[in-house]
Backbone as a ProteinNet text record, in pm:
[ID]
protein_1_A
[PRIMARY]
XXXXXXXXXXXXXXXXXXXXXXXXXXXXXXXXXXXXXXXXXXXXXXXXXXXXXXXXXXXXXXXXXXXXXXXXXXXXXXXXXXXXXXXXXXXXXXXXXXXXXXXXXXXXXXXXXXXXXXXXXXXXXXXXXXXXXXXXXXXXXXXXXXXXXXXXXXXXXXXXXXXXXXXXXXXXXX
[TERTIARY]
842	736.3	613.2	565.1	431.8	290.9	223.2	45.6	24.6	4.9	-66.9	36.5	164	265.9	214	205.1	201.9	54.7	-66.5	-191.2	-184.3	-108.5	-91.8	-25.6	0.8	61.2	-58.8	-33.4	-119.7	-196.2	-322.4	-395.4	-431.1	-387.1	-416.2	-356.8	-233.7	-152.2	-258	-406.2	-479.1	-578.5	-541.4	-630.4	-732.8	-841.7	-919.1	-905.1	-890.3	-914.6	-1017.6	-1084.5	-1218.7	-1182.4	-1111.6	-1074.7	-941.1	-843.4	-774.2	-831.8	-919	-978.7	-1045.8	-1128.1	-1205.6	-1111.7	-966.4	-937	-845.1	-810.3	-718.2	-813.6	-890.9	-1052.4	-1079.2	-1103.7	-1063.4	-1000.4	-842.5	-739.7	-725	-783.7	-775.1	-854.4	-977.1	-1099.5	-997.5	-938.6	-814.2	-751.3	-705.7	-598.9	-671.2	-738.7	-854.3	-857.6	-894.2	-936.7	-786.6	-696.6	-566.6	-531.9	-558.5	-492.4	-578.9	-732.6	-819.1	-799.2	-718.4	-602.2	-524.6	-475	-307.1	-195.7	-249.7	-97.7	-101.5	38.6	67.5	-44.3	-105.1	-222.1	-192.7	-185.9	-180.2	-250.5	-333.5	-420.9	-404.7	-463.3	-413.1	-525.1	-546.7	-671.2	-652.2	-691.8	-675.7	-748.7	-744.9	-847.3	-839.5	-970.2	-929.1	-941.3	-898.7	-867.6	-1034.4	-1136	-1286.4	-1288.6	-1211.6	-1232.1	-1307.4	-1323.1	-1383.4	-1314.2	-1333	-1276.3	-1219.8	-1096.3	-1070.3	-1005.3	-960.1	-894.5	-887.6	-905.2	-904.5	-820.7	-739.8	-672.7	-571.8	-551.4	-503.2	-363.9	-255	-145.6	-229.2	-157.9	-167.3	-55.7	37.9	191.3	216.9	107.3	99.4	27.7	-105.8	-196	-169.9	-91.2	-19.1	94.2	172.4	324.6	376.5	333	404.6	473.4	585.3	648.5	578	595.6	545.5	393.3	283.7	140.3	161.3	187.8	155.9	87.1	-8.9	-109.4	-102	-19.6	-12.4	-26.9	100.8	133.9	-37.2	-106.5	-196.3	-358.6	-321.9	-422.8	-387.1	-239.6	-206.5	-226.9	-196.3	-291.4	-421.3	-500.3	-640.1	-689.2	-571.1	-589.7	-517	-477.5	-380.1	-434.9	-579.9	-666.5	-645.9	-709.5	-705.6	-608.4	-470.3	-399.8	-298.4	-341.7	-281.8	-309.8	-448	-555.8	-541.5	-501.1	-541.5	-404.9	-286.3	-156.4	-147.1	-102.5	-27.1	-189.7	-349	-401.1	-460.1	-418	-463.7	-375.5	-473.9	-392.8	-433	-318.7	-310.4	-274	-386.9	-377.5	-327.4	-259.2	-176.8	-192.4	-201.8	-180.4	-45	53.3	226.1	301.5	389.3	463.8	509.7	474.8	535.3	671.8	729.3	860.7	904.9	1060.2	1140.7	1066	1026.6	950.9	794.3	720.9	595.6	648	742.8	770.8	802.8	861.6	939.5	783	701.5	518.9	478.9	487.7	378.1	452.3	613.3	642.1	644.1	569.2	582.8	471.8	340.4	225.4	143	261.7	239	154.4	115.8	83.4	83.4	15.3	31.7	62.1	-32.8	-15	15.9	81.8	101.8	45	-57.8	-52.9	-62.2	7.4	5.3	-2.5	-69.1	-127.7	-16.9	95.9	208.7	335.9	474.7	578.7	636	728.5	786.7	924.8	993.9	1159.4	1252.2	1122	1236.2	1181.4	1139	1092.7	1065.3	1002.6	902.9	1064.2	1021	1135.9	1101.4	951.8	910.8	981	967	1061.1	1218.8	1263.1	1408.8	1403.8	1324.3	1283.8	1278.5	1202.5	1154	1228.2	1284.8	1392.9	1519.8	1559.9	1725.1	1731.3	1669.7	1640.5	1598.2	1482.1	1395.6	1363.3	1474.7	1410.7	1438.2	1484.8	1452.6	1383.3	1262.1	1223.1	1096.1	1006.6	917.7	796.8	801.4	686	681.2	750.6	761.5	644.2	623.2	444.3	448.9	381	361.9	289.6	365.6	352.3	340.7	211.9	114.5	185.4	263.1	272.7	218.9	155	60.5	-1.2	-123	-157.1	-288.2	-314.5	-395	-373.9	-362.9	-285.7	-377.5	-502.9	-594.7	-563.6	-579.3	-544.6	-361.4	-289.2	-196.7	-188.2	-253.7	-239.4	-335.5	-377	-508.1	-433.5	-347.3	-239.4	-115.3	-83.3	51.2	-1.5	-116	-151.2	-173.4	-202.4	-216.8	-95.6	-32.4	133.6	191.2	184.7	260.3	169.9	62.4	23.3	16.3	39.7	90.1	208.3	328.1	473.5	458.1	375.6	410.6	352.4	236.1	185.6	288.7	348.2	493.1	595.2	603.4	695.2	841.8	780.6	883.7	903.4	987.6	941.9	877.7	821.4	746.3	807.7	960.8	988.6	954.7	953.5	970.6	809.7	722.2	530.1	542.7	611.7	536.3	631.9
2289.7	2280.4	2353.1	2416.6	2505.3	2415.1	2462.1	2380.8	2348.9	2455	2416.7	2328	2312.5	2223	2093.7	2118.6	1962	1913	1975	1929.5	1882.3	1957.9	1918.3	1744.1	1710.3	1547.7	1426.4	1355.1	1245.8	1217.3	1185.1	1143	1021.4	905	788.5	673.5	731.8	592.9	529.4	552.8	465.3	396.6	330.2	276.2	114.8	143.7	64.3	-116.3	-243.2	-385	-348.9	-299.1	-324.9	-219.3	-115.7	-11	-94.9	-136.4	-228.3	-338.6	-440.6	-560.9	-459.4	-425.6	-326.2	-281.5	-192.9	-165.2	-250.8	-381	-456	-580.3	-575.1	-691.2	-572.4	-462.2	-362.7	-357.8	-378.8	-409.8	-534.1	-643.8	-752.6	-773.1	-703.7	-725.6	-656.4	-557.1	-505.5	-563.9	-651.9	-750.5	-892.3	-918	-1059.6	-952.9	-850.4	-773.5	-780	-787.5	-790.9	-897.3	-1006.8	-1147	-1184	-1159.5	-1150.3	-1088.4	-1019.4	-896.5	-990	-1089.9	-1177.1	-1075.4	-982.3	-890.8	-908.4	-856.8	-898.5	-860.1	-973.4	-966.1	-866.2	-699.2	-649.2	-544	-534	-381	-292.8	-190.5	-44	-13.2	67.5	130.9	285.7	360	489.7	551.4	578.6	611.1	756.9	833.1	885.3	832.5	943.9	874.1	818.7	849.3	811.4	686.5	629.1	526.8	518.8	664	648.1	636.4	582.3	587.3	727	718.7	806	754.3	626.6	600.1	457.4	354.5	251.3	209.7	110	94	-77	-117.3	-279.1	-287.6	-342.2	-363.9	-315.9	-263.9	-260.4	-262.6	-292.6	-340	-388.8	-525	-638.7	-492.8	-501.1	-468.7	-322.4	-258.5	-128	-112.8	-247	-217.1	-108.1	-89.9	21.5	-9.6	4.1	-123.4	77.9	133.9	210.3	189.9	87.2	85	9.5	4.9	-79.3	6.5	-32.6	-28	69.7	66.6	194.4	322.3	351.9	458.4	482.4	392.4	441.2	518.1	404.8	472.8	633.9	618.4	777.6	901.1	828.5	907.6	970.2	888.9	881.2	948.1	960	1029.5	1164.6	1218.8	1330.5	1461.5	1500.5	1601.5	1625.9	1499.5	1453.6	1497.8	1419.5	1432.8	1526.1	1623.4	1714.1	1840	1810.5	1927.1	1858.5	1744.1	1688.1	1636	1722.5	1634.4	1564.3	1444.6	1376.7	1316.9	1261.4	1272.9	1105	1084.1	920.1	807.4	757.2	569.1	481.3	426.3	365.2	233	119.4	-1.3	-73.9	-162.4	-247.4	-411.3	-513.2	-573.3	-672.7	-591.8	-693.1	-510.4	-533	-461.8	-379.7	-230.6	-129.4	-135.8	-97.7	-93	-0.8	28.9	162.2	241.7	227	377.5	392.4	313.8	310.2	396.9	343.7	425.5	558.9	614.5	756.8	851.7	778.6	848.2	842.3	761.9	780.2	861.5	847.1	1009.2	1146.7	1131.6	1295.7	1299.7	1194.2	1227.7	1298	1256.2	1288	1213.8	1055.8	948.2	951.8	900.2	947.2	796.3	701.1	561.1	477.9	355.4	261.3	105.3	41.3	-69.7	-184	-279.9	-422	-568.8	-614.9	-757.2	-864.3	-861	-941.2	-890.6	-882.3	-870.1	-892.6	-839.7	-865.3	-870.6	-997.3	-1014.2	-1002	-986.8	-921.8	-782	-744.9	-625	-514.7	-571	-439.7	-370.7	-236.7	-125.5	-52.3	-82.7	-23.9	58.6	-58.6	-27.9	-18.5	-16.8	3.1	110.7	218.7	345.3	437.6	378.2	476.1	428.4	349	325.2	340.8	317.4	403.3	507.6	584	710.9	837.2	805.5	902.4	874.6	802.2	807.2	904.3	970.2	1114.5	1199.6	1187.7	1277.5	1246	1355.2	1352.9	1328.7	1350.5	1367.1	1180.5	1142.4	995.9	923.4	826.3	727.6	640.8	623.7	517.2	354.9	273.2	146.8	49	-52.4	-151.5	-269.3	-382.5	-486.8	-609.5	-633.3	-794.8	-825.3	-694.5	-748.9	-874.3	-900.2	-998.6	-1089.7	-1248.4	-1341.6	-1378.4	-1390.3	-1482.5	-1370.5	-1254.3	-1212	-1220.4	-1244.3	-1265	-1431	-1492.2	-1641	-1617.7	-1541.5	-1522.9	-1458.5	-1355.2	-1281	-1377.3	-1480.3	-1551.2	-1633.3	-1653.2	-1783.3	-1725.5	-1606.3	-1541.7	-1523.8	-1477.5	-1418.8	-1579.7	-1678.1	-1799.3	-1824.7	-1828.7	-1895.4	-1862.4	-1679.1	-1602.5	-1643.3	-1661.9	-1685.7	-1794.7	-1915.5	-2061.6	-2038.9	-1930.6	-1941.8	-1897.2	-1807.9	-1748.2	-1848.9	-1921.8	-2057.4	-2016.5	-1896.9	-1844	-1913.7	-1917	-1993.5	-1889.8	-1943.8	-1862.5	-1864.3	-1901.1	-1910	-1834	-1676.6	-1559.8	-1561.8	-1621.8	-1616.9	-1749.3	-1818.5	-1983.4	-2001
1723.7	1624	1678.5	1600.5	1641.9	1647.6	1711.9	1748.2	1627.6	1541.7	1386.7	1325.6	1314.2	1242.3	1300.5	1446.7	1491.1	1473	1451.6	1428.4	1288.1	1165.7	1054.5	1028.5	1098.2	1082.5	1095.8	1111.2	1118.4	1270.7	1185.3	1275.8	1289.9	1203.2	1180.7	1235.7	1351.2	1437.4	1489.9	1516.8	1586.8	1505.5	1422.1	1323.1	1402.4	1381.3	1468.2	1386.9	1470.3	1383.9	1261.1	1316.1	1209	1059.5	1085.5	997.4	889.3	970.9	889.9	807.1	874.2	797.9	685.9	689.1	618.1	438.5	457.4	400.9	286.9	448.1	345.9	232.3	291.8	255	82	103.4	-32.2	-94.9	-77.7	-176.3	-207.7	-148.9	-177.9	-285.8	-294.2	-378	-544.7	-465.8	-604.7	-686.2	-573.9	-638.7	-693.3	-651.3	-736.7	-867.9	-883	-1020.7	-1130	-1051.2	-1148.3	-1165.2	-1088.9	-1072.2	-1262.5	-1228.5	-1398.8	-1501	-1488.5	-1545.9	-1624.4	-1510.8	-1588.2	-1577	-1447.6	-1418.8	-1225.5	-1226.7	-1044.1	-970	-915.1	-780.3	-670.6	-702	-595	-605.9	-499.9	-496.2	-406	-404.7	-290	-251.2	-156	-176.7	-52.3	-64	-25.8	26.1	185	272.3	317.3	364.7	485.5	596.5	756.7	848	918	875.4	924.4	820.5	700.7	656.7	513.2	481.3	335.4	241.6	157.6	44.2	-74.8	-80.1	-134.4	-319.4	-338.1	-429.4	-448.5	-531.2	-509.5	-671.4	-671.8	-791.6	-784.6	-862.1	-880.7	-1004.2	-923.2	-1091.8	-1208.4	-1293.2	-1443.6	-1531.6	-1448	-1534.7	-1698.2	-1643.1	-1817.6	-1900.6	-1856.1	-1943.8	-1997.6	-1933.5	-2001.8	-2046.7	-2021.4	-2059.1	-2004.8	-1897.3	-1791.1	-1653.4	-1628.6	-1505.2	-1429.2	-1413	-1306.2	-1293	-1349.2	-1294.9	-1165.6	-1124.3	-940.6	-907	-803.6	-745.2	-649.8	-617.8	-499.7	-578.3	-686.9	-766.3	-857.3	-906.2	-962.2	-863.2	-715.7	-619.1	-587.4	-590.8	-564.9	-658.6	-783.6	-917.9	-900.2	-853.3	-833.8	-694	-638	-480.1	-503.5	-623.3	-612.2	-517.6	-577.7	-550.1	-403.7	-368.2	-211.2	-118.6	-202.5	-73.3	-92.8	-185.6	-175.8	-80.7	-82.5	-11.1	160.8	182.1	312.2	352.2	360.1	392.7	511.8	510.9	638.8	686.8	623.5	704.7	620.7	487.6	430.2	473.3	445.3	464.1	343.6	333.6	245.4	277.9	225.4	196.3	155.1	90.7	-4.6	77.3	-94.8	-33.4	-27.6	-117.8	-48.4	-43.7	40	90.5	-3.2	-20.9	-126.7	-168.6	-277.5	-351.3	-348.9	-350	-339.1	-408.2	-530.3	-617.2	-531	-500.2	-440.8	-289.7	-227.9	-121.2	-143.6	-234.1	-307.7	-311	-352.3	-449.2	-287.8	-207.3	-93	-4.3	27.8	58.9	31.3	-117.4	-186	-147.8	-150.3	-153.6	-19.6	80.6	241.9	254	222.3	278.5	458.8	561.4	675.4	716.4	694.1	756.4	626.9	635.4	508.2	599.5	529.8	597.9	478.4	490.5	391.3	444.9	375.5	385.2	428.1	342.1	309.9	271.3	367.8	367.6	264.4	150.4	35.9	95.8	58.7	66.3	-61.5	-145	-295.5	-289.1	-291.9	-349	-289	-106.7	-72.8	13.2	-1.1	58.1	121.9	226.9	276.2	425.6	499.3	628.5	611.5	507	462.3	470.1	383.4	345.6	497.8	532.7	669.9	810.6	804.2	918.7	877.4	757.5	715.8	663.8	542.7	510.1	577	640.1	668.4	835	934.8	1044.8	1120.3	1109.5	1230.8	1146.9	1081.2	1017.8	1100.6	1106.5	1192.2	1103.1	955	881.2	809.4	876	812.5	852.9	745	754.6	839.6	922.1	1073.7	941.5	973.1	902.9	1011.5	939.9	1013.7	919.7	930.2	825	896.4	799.7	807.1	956.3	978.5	1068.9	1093.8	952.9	935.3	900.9	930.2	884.9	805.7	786.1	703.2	551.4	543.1	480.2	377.7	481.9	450.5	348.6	433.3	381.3	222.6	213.6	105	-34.6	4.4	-118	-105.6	-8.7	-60	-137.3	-144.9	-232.3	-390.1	-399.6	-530.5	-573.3	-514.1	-545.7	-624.4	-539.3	-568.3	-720.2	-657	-812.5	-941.1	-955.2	-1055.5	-1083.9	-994.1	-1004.4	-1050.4	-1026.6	-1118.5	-1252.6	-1268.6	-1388.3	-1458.9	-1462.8	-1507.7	-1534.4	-1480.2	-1494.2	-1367.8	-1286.2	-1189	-1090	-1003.6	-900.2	-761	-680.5	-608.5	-471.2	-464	-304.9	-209.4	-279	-158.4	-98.8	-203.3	-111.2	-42.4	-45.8	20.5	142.1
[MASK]
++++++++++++++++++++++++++++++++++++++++++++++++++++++++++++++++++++++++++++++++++++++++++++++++++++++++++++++++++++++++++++++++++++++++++++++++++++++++++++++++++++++++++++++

């Protein structure tokens, strides 16, 4: 691989405590906005690697009748410009563990880091994705899961209590 190939990849494996709390404390603020929605409590939010904001976005599933609004896919909407011009160099927030299609959009998007609040056992396909698909690939997203527990404890409690409002049951958050 050449100097410039390899400068082109990510710069974001060293994401600082304070840079994580920061971003996931942002998607959280996302996901309170959807939970008022009455659609799935989950938000994204879309950084560069100094921590600014590039994209910020929350479910819109109910309220559009669109099963592709999740939160990730619409931050990436909103980040297209971005990360098209800046490959391999955003991070992206979430706060439950991305889904096979959310994983598909943040590998086209050249997403560089993926970090989430809360582990999904139905749904998220995150580390499925990038440890069976795509692991000898060198351009694959360096993933942070749940390194905040207060945070974590903060979206299982939303998750569950959407799922009872639903009349679902909520095993996979509690």
């Amino acid at each position: 691989m050449s100097r410039k190939s390899q400068e082109m990849y990510s710069t974001t494996t060293n994401l600082s405590p304070g840079q994580i709390s920061q971003g996931l404390h942002l998607a959280l603020k996302q996901a309170k906005e959807a939970f008022k929605k009455r659609t799935y409590p989950i938000g994204a939010v879309i950084t560069k690697p100094d921590g600014e904001i590039v994209a910020q976005a929350h479910n819109l599933v109910v309220p559009n009748n669109d099963p592709t609004a999740h939160a990730e896919m619409e931050a990436i909407r909103r980040a297209g410009k971005y990360l098209r011009q800046n490959k391999y160099q955003a991070i992206l927030y979430t706060t439950v563990e991305p889904c096979l299609m959310c994983m598909g959009a943040i590998l086209a998007a050249d997403i560089a880091t993926v970090v989430w609040a809360v582990s999904d056992n139905y749904g998220g396909a995150a580390q499925l994705v990038v440890n069976m698909c795509i692991k000898g690939n060198s351009r694959k997203p360096n993933l942070i899961a749940e390194p905040l527990p207060e945070i974590a404890s903060s979206i299982r409690k939303m998750m569950t209590d959407w799922e009872h409002s639903r009349g679902y049951s909520a095993d996979n958050w509690e």
